[in-house]
N, CA, C and O atoms as CSV, one atom per row, in Angstrom:
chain,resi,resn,atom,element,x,y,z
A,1,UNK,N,N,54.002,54.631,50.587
A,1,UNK,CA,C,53.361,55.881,50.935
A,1,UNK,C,C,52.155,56.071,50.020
A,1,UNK,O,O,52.272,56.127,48.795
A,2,UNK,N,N,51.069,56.161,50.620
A,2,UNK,CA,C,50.154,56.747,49.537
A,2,UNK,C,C,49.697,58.131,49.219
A,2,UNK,O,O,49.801,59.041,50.042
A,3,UNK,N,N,49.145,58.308,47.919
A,3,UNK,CA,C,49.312,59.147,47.690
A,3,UNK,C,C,47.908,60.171,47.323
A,3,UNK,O,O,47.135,59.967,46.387
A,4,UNK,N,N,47.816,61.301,48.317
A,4,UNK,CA,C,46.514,61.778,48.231
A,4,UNK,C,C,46.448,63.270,47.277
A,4,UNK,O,O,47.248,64.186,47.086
A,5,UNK,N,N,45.354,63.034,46.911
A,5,UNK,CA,C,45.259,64.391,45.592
A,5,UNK,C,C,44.644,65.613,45.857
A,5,UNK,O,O,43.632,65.371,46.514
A,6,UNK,N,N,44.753,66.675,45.684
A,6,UNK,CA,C,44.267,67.933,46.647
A,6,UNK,C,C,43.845,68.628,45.632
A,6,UNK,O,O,44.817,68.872,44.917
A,7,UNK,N,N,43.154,68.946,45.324
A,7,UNK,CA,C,42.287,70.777,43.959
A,7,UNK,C,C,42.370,71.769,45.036
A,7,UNK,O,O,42.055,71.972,46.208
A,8,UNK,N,N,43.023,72.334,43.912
A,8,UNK,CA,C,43.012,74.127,44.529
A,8,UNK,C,C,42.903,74.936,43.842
A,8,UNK,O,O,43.639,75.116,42.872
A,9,UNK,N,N,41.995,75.608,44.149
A,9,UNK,CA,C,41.827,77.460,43.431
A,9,UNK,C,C,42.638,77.915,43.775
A,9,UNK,O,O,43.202,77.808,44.864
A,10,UNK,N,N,43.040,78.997,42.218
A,10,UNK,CA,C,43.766,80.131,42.764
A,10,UNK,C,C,43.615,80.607,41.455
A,10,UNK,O,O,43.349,79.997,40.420
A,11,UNK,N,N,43.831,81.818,41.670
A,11,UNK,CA,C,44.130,83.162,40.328
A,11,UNK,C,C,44.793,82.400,39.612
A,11,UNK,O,O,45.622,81.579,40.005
A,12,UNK,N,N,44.353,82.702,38.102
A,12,UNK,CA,C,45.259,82.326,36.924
A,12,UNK,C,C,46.039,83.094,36.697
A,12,UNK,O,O,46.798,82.704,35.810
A,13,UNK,N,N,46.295,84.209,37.130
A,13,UNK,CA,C,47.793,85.251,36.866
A,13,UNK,C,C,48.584,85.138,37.667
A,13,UNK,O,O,49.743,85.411,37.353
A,14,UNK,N,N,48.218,84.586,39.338
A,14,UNK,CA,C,48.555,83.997,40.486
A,14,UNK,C,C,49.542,82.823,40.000
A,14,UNK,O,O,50.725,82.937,40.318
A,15,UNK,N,N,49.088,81.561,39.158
A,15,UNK,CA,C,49.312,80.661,38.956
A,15,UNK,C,C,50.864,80.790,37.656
A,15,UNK,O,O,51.889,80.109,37.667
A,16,UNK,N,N,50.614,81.494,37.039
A,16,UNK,CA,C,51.410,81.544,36.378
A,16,UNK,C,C,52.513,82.558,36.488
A,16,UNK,O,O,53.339,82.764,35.599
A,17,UNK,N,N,52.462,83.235,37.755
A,17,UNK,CA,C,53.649,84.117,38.075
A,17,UNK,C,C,54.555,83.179,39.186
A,17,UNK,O,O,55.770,83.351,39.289
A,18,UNK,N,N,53.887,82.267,39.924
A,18,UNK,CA,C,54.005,81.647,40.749
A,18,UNK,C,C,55.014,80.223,40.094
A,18,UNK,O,O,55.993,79.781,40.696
A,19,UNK,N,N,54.463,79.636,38.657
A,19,UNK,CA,C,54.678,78.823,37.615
A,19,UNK,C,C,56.645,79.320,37.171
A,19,UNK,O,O,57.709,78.727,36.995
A,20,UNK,N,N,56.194,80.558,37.171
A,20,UNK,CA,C,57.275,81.422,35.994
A,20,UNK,C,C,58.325,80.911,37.087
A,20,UNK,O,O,59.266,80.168,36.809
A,21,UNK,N,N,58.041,81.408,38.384
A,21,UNK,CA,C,59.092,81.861,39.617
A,21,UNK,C,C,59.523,79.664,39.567
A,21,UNK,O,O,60.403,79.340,38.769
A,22,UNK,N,N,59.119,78.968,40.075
A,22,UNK,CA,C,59.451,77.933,40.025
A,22,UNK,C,C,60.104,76.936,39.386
A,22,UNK,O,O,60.783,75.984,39.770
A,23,UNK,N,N,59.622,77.515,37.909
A,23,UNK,CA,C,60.469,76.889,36.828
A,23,UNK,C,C,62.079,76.932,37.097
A,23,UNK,O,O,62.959,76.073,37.053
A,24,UNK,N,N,62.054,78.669,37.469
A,24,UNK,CA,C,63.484,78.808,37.239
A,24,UNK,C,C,64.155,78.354,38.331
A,24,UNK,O,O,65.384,78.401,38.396
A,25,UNK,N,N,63.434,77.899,39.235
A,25,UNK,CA,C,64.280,77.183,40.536
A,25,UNK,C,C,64.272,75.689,40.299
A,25,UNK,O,O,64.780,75.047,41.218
A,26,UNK,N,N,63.711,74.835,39.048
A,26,UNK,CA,C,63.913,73.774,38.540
A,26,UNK,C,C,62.713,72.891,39.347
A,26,UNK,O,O,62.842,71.672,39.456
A,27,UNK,N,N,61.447,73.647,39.945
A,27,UNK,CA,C,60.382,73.039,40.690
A,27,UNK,C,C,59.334,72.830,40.128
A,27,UNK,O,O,59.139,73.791,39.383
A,28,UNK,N,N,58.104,71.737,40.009
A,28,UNK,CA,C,56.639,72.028,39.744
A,28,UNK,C,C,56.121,72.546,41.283
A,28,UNK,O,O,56.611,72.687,42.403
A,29,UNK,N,N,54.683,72.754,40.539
A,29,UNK,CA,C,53.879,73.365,41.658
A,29,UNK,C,C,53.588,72.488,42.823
A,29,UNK,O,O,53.486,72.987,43.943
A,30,UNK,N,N,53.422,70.980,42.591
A,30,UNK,CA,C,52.909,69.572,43.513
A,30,UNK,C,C,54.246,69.995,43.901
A,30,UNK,O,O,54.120,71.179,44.215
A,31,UNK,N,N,55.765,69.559,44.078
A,31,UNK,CA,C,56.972,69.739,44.863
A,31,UNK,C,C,56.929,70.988,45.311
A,31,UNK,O,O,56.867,70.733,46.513
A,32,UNK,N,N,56.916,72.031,45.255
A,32,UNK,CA,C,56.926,73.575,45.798
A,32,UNK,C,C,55.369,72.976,46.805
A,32,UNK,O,O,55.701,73.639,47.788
A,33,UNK,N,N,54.547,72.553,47.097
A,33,UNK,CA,C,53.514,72.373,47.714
A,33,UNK,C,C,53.682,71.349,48.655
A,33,UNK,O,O,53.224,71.359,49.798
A,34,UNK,N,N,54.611,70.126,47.940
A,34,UNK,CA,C,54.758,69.347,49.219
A,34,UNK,C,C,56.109,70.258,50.418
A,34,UNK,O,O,56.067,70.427,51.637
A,35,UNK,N,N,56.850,70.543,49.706
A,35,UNK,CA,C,58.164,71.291,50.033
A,35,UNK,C,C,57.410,71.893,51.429
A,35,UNK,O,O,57.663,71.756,52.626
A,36,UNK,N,N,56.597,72.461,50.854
A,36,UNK,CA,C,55.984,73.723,51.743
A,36,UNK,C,C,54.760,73.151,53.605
A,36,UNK,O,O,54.789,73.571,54.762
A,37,UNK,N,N,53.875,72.032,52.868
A,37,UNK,CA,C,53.683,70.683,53.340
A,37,UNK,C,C,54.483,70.682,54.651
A,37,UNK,O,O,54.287,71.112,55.788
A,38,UNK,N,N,55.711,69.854,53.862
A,38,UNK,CA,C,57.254,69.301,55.327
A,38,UNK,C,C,57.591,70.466,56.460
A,38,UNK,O,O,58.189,70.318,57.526
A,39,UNK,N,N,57.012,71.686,55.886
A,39,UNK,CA,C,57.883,72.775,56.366
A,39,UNK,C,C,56.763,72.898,57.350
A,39,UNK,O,O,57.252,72.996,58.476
A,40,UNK,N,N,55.399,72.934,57.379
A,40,UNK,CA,C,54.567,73.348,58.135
A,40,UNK,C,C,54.226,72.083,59.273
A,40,UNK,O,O,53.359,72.157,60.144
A,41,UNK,N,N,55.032,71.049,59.059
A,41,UNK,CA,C,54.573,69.784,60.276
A,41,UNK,C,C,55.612,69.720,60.841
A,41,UNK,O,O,55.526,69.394,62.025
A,42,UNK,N,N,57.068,69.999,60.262
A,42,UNK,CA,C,58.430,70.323,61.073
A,42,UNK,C,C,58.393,71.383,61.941
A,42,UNK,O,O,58.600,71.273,63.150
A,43,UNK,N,N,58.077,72.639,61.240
A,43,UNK,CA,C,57.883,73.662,62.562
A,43,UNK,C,C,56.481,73.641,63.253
A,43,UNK,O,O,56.214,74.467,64.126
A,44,UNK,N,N,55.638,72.741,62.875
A,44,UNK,CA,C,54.295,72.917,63.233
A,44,UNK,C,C,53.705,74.623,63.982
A,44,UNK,O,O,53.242,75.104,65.016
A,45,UNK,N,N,54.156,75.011,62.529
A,45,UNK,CA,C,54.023,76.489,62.373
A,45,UNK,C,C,53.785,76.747,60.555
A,45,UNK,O,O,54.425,76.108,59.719
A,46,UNK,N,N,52.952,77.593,60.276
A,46,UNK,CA,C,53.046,78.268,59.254
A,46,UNK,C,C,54.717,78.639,58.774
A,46,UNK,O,O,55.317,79.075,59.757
A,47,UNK,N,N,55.472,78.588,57.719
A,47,UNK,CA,C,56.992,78.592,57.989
A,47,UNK,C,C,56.894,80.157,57.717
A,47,UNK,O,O,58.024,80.609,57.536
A,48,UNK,N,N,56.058,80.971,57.644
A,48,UNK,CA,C,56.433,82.506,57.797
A,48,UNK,C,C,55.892,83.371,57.995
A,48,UNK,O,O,54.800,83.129,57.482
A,49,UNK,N,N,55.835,84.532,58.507
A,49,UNK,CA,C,55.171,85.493,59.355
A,49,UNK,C,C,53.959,85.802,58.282
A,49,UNK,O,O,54.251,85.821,57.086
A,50,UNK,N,N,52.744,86.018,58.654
A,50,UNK,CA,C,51.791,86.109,58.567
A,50,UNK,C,C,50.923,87.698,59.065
A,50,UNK,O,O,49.846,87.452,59.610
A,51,UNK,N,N,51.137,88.702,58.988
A,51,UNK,CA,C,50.848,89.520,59.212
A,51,UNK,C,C,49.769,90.581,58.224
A,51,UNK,O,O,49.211,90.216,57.189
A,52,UNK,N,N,49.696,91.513,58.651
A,52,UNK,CA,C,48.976,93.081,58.078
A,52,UNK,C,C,49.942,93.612,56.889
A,52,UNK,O,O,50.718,92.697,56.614
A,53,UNK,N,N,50.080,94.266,56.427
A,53,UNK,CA,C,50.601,94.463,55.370
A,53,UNK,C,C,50.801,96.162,56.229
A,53,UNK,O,O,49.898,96.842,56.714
A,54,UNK,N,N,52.230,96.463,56.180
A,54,UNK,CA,C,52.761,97.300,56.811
A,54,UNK,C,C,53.239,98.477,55.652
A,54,UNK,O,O,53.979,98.255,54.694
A,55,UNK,N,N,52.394,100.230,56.132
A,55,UNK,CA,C,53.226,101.108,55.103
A,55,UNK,C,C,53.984,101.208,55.469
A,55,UNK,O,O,54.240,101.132,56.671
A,56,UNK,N,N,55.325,101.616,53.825
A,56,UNK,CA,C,56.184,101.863,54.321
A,56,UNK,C,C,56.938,102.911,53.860
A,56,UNK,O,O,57.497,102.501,52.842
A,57,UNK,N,N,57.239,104.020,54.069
A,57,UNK,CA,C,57.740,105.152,53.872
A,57,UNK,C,C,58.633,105.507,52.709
A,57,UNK,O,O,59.862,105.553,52.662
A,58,UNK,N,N,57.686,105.759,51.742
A,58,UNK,CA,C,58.534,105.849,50.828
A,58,UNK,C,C,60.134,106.488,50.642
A,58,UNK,O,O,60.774,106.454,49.591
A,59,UNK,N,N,60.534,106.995,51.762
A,59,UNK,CA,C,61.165,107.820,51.554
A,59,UNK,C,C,62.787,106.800,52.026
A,59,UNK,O,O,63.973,107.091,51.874
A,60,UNK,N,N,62.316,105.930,52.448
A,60,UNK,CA,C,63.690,105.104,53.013
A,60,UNK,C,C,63.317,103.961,51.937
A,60,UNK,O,O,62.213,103.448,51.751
A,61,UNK,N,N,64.725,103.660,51.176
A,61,UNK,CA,C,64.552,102.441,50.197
A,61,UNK,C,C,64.204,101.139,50.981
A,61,UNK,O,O,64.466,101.128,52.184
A,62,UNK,N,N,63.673,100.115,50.445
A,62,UNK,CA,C,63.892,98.440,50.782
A,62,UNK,C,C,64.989,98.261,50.008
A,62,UNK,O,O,65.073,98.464,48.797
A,63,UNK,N,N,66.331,97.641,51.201
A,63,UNK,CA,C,66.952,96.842,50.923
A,63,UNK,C,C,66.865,95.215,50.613
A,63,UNK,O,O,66.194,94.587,51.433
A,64,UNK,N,N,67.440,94.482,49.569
A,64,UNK,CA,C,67.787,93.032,49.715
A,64,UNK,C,C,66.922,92.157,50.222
A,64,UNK,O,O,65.919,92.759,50.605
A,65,UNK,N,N,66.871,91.284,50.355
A,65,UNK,CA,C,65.330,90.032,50.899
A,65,UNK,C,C,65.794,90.066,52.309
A,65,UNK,O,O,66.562,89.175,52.669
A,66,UNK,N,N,65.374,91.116,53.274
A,66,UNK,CA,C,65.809,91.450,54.546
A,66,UNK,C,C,64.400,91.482,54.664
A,66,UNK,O,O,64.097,91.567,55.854
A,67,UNK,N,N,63.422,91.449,53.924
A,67,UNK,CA,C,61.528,91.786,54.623
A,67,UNK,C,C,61.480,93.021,55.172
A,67,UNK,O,O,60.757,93.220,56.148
A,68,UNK,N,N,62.248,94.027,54.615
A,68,UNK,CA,C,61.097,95.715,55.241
A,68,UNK,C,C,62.531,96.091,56.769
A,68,UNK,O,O,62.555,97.117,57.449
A,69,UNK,N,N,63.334,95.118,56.865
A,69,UNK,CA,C,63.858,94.847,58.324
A,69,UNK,C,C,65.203,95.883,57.983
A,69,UNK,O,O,65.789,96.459,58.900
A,70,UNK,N,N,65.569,96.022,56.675
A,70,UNK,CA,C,66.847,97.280,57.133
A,70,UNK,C,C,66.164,97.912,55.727
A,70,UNK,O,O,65.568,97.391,54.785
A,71,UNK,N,N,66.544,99.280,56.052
A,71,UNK,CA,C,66.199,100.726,55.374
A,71,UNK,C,C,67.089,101.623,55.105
A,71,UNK,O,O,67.635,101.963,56.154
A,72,UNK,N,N,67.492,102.162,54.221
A,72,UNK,CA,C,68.044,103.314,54.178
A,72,UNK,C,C,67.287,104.578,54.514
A,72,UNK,O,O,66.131,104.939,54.294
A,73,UNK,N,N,68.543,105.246,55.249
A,73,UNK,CA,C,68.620,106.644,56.090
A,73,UNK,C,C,68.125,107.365,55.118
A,73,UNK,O,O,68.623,107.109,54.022
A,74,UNK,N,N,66.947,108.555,55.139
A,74,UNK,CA,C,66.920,109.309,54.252
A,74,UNK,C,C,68.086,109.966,54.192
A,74,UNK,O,O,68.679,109.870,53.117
A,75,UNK,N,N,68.774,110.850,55.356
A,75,UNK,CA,C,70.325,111.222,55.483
A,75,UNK,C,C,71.711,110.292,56.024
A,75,UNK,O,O,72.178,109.678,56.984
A,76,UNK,N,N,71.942,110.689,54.684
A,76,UNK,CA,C,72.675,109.288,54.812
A,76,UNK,C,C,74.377,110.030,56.313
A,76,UNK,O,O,75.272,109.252,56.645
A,77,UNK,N,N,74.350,110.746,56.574
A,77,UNK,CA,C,74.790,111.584,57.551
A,77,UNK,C,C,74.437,111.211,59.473
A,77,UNK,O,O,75.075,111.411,60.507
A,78,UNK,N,N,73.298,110.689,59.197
A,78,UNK,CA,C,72.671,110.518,60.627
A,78,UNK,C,C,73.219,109.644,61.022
A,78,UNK,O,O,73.465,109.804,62.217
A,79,UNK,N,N,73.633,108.580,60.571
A,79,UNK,CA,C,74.505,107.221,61.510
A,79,UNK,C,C,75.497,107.815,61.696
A,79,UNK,O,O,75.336,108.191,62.857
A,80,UNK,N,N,76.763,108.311,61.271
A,80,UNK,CA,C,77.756,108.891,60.880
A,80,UNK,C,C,77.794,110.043,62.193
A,80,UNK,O,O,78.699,109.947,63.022
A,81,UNK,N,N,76.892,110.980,62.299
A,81,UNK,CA,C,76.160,111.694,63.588
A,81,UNK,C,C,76.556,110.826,64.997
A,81,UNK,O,O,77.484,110.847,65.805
A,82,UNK,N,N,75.289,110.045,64.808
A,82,UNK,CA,C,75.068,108.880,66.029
A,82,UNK,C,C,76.601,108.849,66.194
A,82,UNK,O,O,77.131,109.665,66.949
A,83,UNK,N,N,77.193,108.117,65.650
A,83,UNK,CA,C,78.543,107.363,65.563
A,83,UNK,C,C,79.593,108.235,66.430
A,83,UNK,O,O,80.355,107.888,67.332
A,84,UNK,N,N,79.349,109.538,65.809
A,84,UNK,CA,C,80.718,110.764,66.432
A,84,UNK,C,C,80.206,110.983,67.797
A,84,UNK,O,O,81.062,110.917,68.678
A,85,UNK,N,N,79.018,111.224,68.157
A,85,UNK,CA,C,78.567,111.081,69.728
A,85,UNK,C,C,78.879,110.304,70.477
A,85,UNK,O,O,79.408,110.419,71.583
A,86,UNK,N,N,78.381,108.954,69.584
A,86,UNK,CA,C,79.014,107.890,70.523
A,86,UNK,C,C,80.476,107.817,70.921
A,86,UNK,O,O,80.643,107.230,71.990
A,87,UNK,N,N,81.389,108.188,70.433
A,87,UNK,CA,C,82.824,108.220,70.475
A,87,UNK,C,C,82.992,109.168,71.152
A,87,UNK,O,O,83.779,108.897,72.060
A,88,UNK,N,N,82.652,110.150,71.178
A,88,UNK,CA,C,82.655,111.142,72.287
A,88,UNK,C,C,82.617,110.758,73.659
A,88,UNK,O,O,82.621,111.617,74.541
């Protein structure tokens, strides 16, 4: 296999938060890059959503690495609501 060499810019605070996060998953940056590489010719897709940057209401927490996708109820009563209707 040969082997081709790529330069890339990026933020130096970028680089080293990015550095910090990898270490502790036991990765350099070239493996986290090829990793990432395999992932984009297997799905011959970007491997993740790519969007606008969505507000989001402060008022309902982010749960867990769910991406924005479950929220807490400001009242925590309203499912509980839903729920007794539905049984009705």
């Amino acid at each position: 296999m040969a082997v081709s060499k790529i330069n890339i810019n990026t933020d130096s605070e970028l680089r080293t938060k990015v550095q910090s996060v990898l270490d502790d998953l036991g990765l350099d940056i070239s493996t986290a890059v090829n990793i990432y590489f395999k992932q984009i010719v297997y799905k011959e897709a970007i491997p993740f959503e790519i969007s606008k940057s969505k507000v989001i209401d402060l008022k309902q927490a982010k749960l867990g690495g769910w991406e924005g996708k479950i929220f807490m109820s400001p009242d925590f009563n309203e499912p509980m609501e839903e729920f007794k209707e539905y049984m009705e």
